[in-house]
KOLBA-929841 format. One record per residue (C-alpha): residue in three letters; x, y, z. Coordinates in steps of 0.1 Angstrom, whole numbers. Example, Ala and Ser with C-alpha at 12.3 -4.5 7.8 and 13.67 -1.06 7.14 Angstrom:
! KOLBA-929841
residu:u:v:w
ALA:123:-45:78
SER:137:-11:71
! end
This chain:
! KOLBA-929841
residu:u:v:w
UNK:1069:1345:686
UNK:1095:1331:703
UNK:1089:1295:717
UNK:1107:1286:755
UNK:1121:1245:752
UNK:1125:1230:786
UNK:1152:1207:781
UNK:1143:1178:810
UNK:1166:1151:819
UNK:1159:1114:832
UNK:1182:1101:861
UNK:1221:1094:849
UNK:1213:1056:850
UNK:1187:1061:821
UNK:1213:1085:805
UNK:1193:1110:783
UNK:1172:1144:776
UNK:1141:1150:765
UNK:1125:1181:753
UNK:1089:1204:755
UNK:1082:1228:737
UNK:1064:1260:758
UNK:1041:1290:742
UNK:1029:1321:753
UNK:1006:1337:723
UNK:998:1377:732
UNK:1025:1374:759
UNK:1056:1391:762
UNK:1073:1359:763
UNK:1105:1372:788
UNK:1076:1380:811
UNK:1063:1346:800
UNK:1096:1331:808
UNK:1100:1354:843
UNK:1068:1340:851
UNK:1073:1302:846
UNK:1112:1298:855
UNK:1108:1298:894
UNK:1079:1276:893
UNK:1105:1249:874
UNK:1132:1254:895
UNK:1114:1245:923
UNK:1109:1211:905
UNK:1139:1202:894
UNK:1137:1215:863
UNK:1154:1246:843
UNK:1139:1269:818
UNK:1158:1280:787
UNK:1152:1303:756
UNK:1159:1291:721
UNK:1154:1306:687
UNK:1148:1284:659
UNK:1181:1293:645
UNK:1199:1275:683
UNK:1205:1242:690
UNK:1195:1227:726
UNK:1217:1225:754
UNK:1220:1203:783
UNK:1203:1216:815
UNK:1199:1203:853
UNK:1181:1163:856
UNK:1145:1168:860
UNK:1130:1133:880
UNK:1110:1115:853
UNK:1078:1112:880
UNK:1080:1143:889
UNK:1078:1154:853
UNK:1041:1133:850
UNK:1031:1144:882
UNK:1033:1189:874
UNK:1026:1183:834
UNK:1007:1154:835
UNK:1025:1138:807
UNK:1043:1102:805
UNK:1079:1096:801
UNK:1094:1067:786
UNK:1126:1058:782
UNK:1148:1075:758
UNK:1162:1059:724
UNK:1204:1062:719
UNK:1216:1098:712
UNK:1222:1091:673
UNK:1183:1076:671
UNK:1169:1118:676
UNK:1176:1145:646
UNK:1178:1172:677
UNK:1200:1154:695
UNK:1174:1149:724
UNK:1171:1113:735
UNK:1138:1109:757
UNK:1103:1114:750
UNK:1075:1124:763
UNK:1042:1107:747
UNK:1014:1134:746
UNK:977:1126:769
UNK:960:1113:736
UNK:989:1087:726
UNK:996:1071:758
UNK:965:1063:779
UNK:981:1028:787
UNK:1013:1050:808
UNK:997:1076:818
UNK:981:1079:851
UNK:948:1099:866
UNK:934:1100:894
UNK:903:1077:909
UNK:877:1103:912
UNK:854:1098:940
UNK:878:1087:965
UNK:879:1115:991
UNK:867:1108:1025
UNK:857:1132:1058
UNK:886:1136:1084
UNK:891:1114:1112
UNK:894:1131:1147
UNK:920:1121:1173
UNK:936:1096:1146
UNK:976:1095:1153
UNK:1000:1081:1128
UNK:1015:1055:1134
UNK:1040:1057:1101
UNK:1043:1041:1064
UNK:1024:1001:1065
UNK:1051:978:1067
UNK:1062:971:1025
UNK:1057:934:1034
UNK:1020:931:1048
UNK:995:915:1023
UNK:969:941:1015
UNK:939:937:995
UNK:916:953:971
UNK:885:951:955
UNK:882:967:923
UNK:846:971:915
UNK:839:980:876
UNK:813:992:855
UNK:785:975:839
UNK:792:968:803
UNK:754:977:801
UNK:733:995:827
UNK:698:986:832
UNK:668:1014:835
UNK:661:1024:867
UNK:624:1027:848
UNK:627:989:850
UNK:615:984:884
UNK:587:1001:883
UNK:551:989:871
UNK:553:956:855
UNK:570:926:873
UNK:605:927:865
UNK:619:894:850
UNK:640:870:871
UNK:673:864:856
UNK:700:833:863
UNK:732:848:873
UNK:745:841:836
UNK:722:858:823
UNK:728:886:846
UNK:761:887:837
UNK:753:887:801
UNK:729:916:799
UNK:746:937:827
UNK:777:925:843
UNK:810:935:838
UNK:827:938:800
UNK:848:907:796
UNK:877:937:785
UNK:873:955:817
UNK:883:923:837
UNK:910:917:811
UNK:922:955:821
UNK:925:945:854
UNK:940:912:853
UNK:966:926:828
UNK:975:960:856
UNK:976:933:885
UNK:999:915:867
UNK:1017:948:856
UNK:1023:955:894
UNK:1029:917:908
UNK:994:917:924
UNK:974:883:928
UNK:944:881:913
UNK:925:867:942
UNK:889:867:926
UNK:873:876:896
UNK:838:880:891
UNK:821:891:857
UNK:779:893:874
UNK:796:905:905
UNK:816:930:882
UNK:843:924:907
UNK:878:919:908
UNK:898:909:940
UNK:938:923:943
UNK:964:913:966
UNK:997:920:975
UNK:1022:934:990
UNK:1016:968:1008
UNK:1044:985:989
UNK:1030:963:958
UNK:996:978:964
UNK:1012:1020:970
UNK:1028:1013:938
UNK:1002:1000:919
UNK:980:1029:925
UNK:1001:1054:929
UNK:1003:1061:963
UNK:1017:1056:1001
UNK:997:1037:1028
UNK:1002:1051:1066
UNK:985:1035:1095
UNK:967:1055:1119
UNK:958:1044:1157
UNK:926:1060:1171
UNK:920:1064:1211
UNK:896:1033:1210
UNK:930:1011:1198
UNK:918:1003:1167
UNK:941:1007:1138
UNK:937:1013:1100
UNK:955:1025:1066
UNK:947:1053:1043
UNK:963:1068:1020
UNK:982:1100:1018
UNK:979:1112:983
UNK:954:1106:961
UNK:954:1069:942
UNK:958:1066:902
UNK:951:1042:878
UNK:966:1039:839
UNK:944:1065:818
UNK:926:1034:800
UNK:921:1018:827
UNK:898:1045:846
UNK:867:1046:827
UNK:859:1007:833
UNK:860:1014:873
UNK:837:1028:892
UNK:852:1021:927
UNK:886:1011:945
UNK:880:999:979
UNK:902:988:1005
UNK:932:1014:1005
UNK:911:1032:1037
UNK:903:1008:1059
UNK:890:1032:1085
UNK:856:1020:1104
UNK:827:1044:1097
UNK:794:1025:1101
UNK:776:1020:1133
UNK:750:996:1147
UNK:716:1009:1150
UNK:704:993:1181
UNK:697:1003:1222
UNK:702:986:1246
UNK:675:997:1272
UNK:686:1010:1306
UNK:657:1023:1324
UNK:625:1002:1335
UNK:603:997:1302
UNK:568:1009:1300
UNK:562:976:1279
UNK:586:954:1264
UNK:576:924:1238
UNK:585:896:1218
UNK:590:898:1182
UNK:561:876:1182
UNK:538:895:1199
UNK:550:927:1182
UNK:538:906:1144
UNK:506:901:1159
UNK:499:937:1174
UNK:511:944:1137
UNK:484:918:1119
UNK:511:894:1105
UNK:490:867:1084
UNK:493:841:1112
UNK:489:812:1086
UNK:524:819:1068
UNK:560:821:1084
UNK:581:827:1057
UNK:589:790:1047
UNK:607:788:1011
UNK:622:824:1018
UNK:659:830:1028
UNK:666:862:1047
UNK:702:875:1043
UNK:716:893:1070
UNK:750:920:1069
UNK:770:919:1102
UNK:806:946:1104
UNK:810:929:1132
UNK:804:907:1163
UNK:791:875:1167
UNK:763:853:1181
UNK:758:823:1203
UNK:739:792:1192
UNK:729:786:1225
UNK:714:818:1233
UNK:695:810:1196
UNK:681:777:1206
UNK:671:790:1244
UNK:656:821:1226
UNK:633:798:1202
UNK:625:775:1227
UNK:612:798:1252
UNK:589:814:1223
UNK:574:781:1214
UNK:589:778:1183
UNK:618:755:1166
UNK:652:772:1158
UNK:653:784:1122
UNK:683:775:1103
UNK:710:798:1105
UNK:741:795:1082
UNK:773:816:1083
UNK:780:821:1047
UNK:810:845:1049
UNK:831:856:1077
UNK:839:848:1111
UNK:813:842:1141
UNK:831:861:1161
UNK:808:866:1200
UNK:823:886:1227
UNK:826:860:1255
UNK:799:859:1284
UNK:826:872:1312
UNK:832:903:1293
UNK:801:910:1282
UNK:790:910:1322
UNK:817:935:1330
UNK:806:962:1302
UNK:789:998:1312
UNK:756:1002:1292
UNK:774:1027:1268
UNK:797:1000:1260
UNK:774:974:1256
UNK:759:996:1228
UNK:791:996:1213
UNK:792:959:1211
UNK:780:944:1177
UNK:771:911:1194
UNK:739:931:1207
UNK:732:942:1170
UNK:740:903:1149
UNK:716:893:1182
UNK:686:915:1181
UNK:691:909:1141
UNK:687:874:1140
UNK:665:867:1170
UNK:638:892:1154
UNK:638:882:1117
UNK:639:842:1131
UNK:608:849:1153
UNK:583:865:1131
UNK:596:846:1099
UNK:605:816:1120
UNK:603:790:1089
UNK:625:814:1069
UNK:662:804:1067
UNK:688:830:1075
UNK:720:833:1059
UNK:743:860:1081
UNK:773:875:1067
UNK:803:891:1083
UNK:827:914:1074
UNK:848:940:1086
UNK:836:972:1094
UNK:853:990:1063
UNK:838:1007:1030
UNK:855:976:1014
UNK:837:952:1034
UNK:803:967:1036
UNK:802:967:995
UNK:817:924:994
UNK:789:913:1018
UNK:765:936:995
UNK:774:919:965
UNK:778:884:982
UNK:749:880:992
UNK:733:891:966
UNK:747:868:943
UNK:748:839:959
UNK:733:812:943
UNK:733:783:970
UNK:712:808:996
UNK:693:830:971
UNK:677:855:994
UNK:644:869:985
UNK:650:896:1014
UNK:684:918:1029
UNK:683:930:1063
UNK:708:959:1071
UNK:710:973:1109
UNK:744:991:1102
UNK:749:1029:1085
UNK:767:1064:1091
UNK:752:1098:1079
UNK:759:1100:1043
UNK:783:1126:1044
UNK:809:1106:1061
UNK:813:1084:1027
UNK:832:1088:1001
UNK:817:1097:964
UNK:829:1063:952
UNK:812:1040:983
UNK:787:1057:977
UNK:781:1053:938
UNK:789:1014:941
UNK:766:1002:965
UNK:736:1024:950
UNK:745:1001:922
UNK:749:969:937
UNK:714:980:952
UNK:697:983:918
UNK:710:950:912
UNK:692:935:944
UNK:662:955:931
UNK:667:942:898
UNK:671:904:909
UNK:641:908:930
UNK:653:911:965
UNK:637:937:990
UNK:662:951:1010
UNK:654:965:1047
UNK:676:993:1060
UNK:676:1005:1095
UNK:675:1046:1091
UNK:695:1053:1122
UNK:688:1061:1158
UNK:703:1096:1162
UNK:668:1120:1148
UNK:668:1141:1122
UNK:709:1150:1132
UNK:723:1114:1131
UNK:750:1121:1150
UNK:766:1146:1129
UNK:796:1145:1112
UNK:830:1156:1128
UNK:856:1177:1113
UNK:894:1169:1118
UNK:894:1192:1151
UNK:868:1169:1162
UNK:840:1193:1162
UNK:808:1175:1156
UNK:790:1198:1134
UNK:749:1209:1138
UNK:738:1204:1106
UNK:709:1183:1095
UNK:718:1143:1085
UNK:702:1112:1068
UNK:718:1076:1071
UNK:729:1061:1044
UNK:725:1033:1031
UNK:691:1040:1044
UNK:690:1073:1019
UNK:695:1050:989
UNK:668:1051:968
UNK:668:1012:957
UNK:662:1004:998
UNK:633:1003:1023
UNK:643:1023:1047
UNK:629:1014:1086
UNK:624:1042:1107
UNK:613:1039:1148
UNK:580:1042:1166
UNK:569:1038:1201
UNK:546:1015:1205
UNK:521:1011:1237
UNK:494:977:1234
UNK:463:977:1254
UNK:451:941:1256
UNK:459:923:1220
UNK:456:957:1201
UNK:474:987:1200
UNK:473:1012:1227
UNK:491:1040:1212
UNK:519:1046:1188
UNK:541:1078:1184
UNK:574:1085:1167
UNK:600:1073:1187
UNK:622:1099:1208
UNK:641:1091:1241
UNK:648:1119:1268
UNK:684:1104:1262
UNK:682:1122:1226
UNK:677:1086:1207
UNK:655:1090:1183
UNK:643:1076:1150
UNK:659:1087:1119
UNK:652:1105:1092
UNK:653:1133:1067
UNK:658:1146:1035
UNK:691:1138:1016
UNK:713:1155:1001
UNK:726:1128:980
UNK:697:1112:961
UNK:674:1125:943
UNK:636:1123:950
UNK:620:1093:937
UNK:592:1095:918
UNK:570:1069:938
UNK:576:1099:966
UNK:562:1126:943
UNK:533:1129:962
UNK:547:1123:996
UNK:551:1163:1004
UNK:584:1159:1011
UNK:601:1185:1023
UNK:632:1201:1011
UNK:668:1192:1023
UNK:690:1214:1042
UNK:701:1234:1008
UNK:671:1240:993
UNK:666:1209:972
UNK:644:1177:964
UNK:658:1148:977
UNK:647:1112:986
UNK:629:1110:1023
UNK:634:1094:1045
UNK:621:1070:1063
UNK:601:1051:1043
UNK:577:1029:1067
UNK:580:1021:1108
UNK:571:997:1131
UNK:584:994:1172
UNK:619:1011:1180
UNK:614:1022:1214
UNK:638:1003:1232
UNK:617:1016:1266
UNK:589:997:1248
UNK:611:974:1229
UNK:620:937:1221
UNK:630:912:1245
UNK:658:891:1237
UNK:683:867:1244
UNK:718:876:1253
UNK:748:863:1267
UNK:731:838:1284
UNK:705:866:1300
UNK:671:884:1292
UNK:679:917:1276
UNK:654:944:1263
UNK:666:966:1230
UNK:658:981:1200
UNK:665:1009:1181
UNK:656:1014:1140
UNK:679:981:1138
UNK:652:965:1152
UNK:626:975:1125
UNK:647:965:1095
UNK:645:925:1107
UNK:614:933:1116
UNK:607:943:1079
UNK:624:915:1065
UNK:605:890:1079
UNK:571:904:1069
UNK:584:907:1034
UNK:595:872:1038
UNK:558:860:1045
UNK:544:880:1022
UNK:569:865:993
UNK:551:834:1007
UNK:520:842:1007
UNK:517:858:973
UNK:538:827:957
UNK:568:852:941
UNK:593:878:953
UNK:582:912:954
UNK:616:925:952
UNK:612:962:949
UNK:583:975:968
UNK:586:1009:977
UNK:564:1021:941
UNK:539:1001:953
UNK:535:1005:992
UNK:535:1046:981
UNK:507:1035:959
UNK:491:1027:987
UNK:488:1059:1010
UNK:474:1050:1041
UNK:455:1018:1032
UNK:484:996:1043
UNK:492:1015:1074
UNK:491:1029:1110
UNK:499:1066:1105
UNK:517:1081:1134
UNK:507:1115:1140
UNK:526:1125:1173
UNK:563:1131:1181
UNK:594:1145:1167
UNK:628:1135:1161
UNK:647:1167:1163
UNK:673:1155:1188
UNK:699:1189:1184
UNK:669:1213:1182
UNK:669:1220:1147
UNK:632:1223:1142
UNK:630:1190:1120
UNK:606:1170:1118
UNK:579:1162:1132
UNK:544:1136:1125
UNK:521:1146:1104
UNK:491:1126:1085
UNK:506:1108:1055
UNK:541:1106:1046
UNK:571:1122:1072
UNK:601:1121:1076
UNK:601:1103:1111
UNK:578:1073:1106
UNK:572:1075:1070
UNK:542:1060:1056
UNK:541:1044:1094
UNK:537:1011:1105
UNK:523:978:1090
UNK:488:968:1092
UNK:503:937:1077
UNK:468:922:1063
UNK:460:954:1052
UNK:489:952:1027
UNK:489:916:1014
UNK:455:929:1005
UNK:465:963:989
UNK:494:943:967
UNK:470:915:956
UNK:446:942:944
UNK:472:961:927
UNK:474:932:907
UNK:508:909:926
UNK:491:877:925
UNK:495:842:943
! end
């Protein structure tokens, strides 16, 4: 058999060969040869045959990166002439010797098109850009963990012990940063979270890549990347997600702003009663986290808001980010679609709610930017943060999970078993677009008709909130239906396609998703999202009705808050035992539909669907269902 050598060249400043030996067995090896030569050519290489009786000859340079880019080898640089028997002077180190130089691709990272995005051209080399580097638990705890038994409360070194990060991991990473003159700008072993910055071409390099910016027709701006990112071969198995190399927007706020005269509108305060909130707690000794991508408040429109409810204005911390409020002149001169654009409406409703029903609670508000990148650091900050130490997480914010990449969405199902693991309940609105939410567009800009859930709503580690309408008669309630606007608003929910069923949902009768399989459903409970029978609030220095599932995921938090109070201890993960339940804990909603694209899903039914979920709170009702199930004060 003959063998073909391909006699591969570095540039003339490096000033050697090297050499790879080719095979075809059961191949006419000049076919073999025919076959392969224009396919090297077109690289920059040149294909030769050689008996074993021939000695090499020189051939055309071959680019080094090229080289590791088609064969997926290394090169390193060649040893003097006289150093190689052959007469060869580079090398090429095969996959299982060199895992330090070579490179392989992050898996995960692809993301859904953007429509209408222009380029704008390559980031500037000298803007700072960072990235969080999120790794793998040197130890991954059961998910079996949560359920059943009370699940122990760890201290954050202990966490860190049992299932943070392997000290070698961050070693890894602190060793490639400084590899590829990148700060180290944090490192975190509970977080499992590692912080780099530098320069954008620093940044390209480091991973592999280019960065190009992008304008979209709203003005905003953002960087992605135009082939996919790398890291070192030993490197890759300790990460589980790169973030910050897209900084594209893809969540949205989940709330309404109401635009036609209400049936009813309500207080959060009156909404907690019509819901049987134990009227002798309030959530003192709890803090309630809250993640804003976006926006800002007013303290003033806080401390009117309070005052004119009766009650004293919680304490509300920003404990990352930027309070960043549109002013009051602007917010006057906004249409109503706009003003449902504006995240002030969404930090707002978020705080005002959670501060009124839980109004001894203290409320710890985090903001980011509305990136992948950011949504996973106020994840993981809050949960780890030992000044605040939430008991509960309120999230208003989400996109259909589709629109996520693998890796986004891997890391913060993770970071949300940790919350579950450390005891904190978190509340996620399910979206406000029905059973379609929204739909995801192509790179023609087609929005497609397909069947969505919201995410992180679909996570399985999450409550997820879905919308009602709710009508009182008196100081009782009137009627309640699923929530679905003539607009074509309407409460989220689903099956994913993502996640698969939980077992606390094995008896739920949930349906399949849209290819035939058993996913998690969604939502999980209800309560008031109607925002023609929603929450009044203050705004800009004026009254404003909304809602919208965002609405229902404060809403949540602050009963979960009183009940942490109330039964003297967290109760972290819930979901197990409010399914454990059934209907004992809860106003089943019966009526309505959220198909909003007429796709003939779903609609109420008795028990579990996937508009209302379980339905919403008969608060009392609950407390008493958890302390017979054994969750004690």
């Amino acid at each position: 058999m003959r063998t073909l050598i391909l006699a591969l060249g570095f540039t003339p400043l490096a000033g050697g060969l090297f050499q790879v030996p080719l095979s075809w067995a059961g191949q006419d090896p000049c076919a073999s040869a025919a076959t392969f030569a224009p396919f090297l050519t077109a690289n920059g290489g040149q294909l030769y045959e050689q008996r074993k009786d021939r000695r090499a000859r020189m051939l055309r340079w071959f680019r080094a990166m090229k080289f590791s880019a088609v064969f997926g080898a290394t090169v390193v640089m060649p040893m003097a002439a006289s150093a190689q028997s052959n007469g060869l002077t580079g090398q090429v180190i095969p996959q299982a010797q060199s895992d330090t130089h070579r490179r392989v691709p992050l898996q995960g990272t692809e993301s859904n098109p953007i429509a209408e995005a222009m380029p704008v051209g390559p980031v500037p080399s000298g803007e700072e850009v960072q990235v969080t580097v999120f790794l793998k638990s040197a130890s991954p705890p059961s998910p079996e963990a949560l359920e059943g038994a009370e699940v122990q409360r760890l201290s954050s070194a202990q966490y860190a012990n049992q299932f943070g990060a392997d000290p070698d991991s961050l070693a890894k990473v602190s060793a490639f940063a400084e590899a590829n003159h990148l700060r180290v700008v944090e490192s975190d072993r509970v977080k499992r979270r590692v912080i780099l910055s530098g320069t954008a071409s620093a940044i390209a390099n480091a991973f592999g890549t280019q960065l190009r910016s992008f304008t979209l027709p709203t003005g905003r701006t953002f960087h992605t990347t135009v082939a996919p990112p790398t890291v070192p071969a030993n490197l890759a198995p300790d990460i589980e997600a790169v973030l910050g190399l897209d900084t594209r927007a893809i969540a949205s706020p989940h709330f309404i702003v109401s635009h036609a005269a209400q049936a009813q509108f309500f207080s959060p305060s009156q909404i907690a009663s019509l819901y049987d909130f134990p009227p002798d707690a309030n959530g003192t000794g709890q803090t309630i986290a809250i993640l804003e991508l976006g926006g800002g408040f007013i303290p003033k429109d806080l401390d009117d808001y309070f005052k004119s409810l009766g009650l004293r204005s919680p304490k509300v911390t920003v404990d990352n980010g930027i309070n960043s409020p549109t002013s009051d002149a602007d917010w006057e001169k906004e249409s109503w679609e706009d003003r449902n654009k504006n995240p002030d409406g969404e930090v707002t409703l978020d705080i005002e709610v959670a501060g009124a029903v839980a109004n001894g609670a203290n409320i710890a508000v985090y903001f980011v930017p509305n990136t992948d990148q950011g949504f996973l650091n106020a994840l993981l900050d809050a949960i780890f943060n030992a000044q605040q130490t939430p008991s509960v997480i309120s999230i208003s914010w989400g996109g259909p999970e589709e629109v996520w990449s693998e890796q986004f969405l891997n890391s913060m199902n993770l970071a949300l078993f940790d919350a579950a693991t450390l005891g904190i309940t978190v509340t996620v609105a399910s979206g406000d677009q029905g059973s379609w939410d929204g739909g995801v567009v192509d790179a023609k800009g087609v929005r497609d008709k397909k069947l969505h859930v919201d995410f992180p709503a679909s996570d399985p580690y999450v409550l997820a909130c879905g919308g009602t309408r709710l009508m009182s008669t008196g100081n009782a309630i009137g009627s309640e239906t699923v929530w679905h606007n003539p607009t074509n608003f309407a409460t989220g929910g689903g099956v994913s396609v993502k996640w698969k069923r939980p077992a606390w949902q094995a008896s739920a009768m949930v349906p399949l998703n849209r290819y035939g399989g058993i996913g998690r459903g969604v939502p999980d409970v209800a309560g008031d999202g109607d925002p023609d029978t929603g929450y009044i609030i203050r705004l800009h220095g004026g009254d404003q009705v909304t809602a919208g599932t965002s609405a229902v995921a404060p809403l949540w938090a602050g009963l979960i808050a009183i009940l942490n109070q109330k039964l003297g201890q967290r109760l972290g993960f819930v979901n197990d035992k409010l399914y454990a339940m059934g209907s004992q804990g809860f106003h089943g909603i019966v009526n309505g539909d959220n198909d909003v694209a007429g796709l003939h899903a779903y609609s109420a039914r008795p028990g579990w669907n996937a508009c209302t979920g379980l339905g919403s709170p008969d608060a009392s009702k609950i407390l008493s269902g958890l302390t017979s199930s054994g969750v004690r004060p």
